[in-house]
C-alpha positions in Angstrom: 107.4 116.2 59.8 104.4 118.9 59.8 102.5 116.6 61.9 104.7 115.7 64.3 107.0 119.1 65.1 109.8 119.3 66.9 112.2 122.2 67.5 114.2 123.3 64.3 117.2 123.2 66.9 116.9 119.2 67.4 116.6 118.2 64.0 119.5 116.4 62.0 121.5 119.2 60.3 123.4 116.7 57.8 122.6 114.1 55.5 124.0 111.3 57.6 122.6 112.5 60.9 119.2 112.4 58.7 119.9 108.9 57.3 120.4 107.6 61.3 117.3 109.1 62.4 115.5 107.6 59.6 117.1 103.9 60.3 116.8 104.6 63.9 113.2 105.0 63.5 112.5 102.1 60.9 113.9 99.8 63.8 111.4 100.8 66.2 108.9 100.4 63.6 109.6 96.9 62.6 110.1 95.8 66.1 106.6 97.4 67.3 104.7 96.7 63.8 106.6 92.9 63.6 107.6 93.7 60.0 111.4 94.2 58.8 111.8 96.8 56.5 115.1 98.3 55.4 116.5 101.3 54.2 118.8 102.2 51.6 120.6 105.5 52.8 122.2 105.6 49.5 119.6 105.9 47.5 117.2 106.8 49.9 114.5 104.3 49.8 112.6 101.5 51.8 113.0 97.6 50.7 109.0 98.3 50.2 106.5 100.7 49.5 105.1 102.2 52.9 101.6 103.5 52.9 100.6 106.5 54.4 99.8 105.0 57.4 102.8 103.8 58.0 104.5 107.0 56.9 102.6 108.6 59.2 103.8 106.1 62.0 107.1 106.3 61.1 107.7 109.8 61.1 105.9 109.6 64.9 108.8 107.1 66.1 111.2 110.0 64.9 109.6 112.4 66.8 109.4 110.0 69.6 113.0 109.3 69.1 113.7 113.0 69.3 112.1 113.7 72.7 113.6 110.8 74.3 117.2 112.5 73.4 116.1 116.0 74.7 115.0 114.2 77.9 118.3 112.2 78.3 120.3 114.9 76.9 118.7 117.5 79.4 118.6 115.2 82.1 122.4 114.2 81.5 123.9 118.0 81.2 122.0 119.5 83.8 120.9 117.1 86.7 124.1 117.1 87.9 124.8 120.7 88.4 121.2 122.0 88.6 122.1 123.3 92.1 125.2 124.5 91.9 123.9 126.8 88.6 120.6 127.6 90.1 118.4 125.9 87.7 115.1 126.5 89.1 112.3 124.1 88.5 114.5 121.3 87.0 112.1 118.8 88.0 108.8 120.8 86.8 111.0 120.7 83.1 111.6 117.4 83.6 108.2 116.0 84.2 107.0 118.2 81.3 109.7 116.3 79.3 108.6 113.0 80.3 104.7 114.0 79.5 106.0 114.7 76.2 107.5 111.2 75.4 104.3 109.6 77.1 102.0 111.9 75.0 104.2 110.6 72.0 103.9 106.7 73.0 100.1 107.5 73.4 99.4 108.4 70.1 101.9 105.9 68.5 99.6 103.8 70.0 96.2 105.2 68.6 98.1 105.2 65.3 98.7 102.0 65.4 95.5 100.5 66.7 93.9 102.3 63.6 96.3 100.6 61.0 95.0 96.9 62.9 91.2 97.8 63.1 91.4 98.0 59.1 92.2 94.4 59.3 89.0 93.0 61.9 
């Protein structure tokens, strides 16, 4: 996770909550990369050998993952009463949450384009 951090706060403190985020991720890897990989959460390994690349692209759908909950969480909690609480600039913290997740998509994207130009 060094290159793709997140706040300590929003990462899985137990070993199940880690083994989700993990699967969680895999399935948007194998939808977006058209592969099917599996995990074994007991043993803690994939049905094959990932490379770095795809290390590296996994570990960006868990971060991507990540941000989407803050947004939804943040969204969720504080839409609702943001005036009643005084919440100033929900909307500016908003936006800057949905730059996040785009900025995230974005360079899922480069990452993934690489892997595929190793093939042409």
């Amino acid at each position: 996770m060094n290159n793709c951090r997140v706040s300590d706060i929003d990462l899985p403190n137990t070993n199940e909550k880690i083994h989700e985020a993990i699967k969680n991720a895999t399935m948007y890897f194998n939808n977006r990369m058209r592969t099917s990989i599996h995990c074994d959460t007991e043993i803690e390994t994939f049905s094959v050998e990932l490379s770095e690349d795809h290390l590296l692209i996994l570990a960006n759908f868990i971060r991507l993952t990540f941000l989407v909950n803050q947004r939804t969480y943040f969204e969720s909690l504080w839409q609702p009463f943001a005036s009643d609480v005084g919440l100033r600039n929900f909307g500016t913290q908003i936006n800057s949450l949905k730059a996040s997740v785009q900025e995230q998509e974005k360079k899922l994207d480069i990452l993934i384009i690489n892997t595929m130009e190793d093939f042409l």
